[in-house]
C-alpha positions in Angstrom: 27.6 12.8 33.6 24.7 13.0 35.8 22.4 14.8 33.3 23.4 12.1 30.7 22.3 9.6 33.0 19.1 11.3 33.7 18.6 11.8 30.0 19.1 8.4 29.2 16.0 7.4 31.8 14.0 9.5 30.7 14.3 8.4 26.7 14.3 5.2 27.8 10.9 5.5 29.8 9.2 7.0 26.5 10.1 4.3 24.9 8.9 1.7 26.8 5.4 3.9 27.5 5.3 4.4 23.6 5.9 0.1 23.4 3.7 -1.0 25.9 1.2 1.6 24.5 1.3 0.1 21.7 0.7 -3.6 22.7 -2.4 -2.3 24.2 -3.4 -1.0 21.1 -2.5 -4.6 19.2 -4.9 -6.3 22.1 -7.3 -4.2 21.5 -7.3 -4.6 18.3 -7.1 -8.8 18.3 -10.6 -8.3 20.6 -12.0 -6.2 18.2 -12.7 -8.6 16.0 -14.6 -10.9 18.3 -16.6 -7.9 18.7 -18.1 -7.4 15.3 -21.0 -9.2 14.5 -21.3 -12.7 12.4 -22.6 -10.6 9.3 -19.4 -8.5 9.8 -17.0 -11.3 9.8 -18.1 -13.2 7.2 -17.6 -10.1 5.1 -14.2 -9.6 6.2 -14.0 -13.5 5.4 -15.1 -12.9 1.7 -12.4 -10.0 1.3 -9.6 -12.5 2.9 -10.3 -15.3 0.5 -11.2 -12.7 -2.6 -7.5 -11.9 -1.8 -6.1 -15.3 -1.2 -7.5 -16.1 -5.1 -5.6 -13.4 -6.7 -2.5 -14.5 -5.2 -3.3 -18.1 -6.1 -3.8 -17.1 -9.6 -1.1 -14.5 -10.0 -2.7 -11.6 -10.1 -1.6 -9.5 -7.9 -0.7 -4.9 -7.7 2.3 -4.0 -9.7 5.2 -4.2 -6.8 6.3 -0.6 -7.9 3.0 1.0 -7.8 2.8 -1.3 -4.8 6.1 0.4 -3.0 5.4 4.0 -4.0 2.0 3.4 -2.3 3.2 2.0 1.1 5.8 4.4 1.2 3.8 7.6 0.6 1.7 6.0 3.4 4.3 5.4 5.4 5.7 9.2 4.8 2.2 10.8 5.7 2.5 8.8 9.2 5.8 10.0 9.5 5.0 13.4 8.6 1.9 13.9 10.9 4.3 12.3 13.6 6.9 15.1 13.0 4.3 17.7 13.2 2.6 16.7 16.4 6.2 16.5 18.1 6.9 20.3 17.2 3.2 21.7 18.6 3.3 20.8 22.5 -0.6 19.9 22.4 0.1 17.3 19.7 0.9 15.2 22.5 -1.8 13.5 22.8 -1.8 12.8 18.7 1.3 10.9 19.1 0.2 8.7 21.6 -3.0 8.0 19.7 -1.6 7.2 16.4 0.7 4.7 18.4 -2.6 2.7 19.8 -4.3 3.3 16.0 -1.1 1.4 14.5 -1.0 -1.4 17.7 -4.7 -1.9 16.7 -4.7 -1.6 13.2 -2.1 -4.6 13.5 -4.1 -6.4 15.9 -7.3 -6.2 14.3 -5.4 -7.8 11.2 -3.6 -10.4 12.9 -7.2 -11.2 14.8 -9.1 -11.4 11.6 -6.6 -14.0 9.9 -6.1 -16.1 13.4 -10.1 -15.9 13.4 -10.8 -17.3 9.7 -8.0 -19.7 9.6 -7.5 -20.7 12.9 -4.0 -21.8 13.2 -2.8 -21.4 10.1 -4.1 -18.0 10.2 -0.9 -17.6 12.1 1.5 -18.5 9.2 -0.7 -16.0 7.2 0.7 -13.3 9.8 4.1 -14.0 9.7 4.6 -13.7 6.4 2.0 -11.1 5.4 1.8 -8.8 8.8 4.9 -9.3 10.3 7.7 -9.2 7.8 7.4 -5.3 7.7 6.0 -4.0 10.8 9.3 -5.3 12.1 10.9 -2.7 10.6 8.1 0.1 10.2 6.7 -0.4 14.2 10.4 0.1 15.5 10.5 3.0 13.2 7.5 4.5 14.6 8.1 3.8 18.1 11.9 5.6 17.9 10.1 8.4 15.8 7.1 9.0 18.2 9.4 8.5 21.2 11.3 11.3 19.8 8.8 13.6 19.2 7.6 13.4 22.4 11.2 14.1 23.7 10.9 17.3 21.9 7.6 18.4 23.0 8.7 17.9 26.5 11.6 19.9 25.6 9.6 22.9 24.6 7.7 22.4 27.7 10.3 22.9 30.2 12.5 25.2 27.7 9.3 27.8 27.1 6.4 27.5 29.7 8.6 26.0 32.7 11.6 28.8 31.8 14.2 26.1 31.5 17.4 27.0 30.0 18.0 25.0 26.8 18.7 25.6 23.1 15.5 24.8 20.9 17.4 25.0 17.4 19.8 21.7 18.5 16.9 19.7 19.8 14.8 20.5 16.8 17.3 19.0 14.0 17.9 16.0 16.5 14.0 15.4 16.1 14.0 16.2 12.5 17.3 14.4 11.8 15.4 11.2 13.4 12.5 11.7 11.4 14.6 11.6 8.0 16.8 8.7 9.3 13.6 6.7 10.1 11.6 7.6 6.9 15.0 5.1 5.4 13.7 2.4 7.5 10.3 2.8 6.4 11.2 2.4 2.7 13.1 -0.6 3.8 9.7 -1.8 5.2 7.9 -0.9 1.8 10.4 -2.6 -0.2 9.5 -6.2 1.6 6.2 -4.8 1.7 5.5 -4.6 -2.2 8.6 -6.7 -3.3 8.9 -10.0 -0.5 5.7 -10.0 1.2 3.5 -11.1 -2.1 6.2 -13.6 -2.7 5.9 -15.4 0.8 1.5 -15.1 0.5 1.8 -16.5 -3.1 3.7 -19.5 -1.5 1.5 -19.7 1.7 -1.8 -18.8 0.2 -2.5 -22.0 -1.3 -2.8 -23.6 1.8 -5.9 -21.4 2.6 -8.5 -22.5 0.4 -12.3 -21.5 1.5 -12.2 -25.0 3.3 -9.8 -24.2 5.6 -11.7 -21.1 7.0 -13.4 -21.3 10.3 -16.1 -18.5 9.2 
């Protein structure tokens, strides 16, 4: 009982570090953007509303071709996350792609807020958020895990720890394949929902709404 107690803590610390790891990342990211130069966002503004047209006109990528993209991307995240939790110095890989993806996410909810001011917002919810609901949680439970594992192999091989490697590897991988199901879910709204909600927000952000 005690040692499930303990285990509990300690799975519930990584994911909280992961989390709040992550947020830094998303700050980071948001300040980012007040960092480039005015040449630099007024490029990034030109792409936005390059974007914003095609969706105002209907043009927009196939939502299959759209899916299978996302999710490959998606997969290769997953994968690289999978294979960082089985090598004890991938460590430090997990934790970084966990600040890349914060700040990746940031960086494009900073842009937006930056160019359309508030209703750069209601461009986030319904282009940003809708599935990094699903595909952050996936990551955080996926990167928590591997770094369970690594841990693991720590105290099992350099710490001579008594433990079974063989059950705590197909836990890990048994994660990874239960969240790679919730990151198709996230490419599904992704290609499928997501241009649906731009195509009705988008015309709302016209070039005289930005604040570039």
């Amino acid at each position: 009982m005690k040692g499930s107690v303990t285990l509990l803590k300690n799975q519930l610390s990584l994911y909280v570090f992961v989390s709040v790891l992550f947020v830094v990342g998303v700050i980071f990211g948001a300040l980012m953007v007040n960092a480039l130069t005015l040449e630099q966002q007024q490029e990034l503004a030109s792409d936005v509303d390059q974007y914003i047209k095609l969706m105002n006109g209907g043009i927009g990528i196939n939502a299959a071709d759209s899916f299978w993209e996302r999710f490959f991307f998606h997969g290769k995240w997953l994968l690289l996350l999978w294979l960082l939790g089985i090598t004890v110095v991938g460590i430090p890989g997990v934790l970084a792609l966990n600040f890349l993806k914060g700040a990746l996410v940031g960086f494009s909810v900073g842009t937006l807020i930056n160019q359309f001011a508030w209703k750069g917002v209601l461009l986030s919810l319904v282009s940003v958020a809708p599935q990094n609901l699903i595909a952050v949680p996936a990551m955080i439970i996926t990167s928590a895990a591997a770094l369970s594992f690594s841990l693991f192999v720590i105290k099992n091989r350099l710490l001579k720890q008594k433990g079974e490697l063989a059950p705590e590897l197909g836990s890990f991988t048994s994660t990874a394949i239960l969240m790679l199901f919730l990151f198709a879910g996230a490419s599904l709204f992704e290609a499928y929902i997501s241009p649906e909600l731009i195509s009705w927000v988008s015309p709302l952000l016209s070039p005289d709404n930005a604040t570039i």
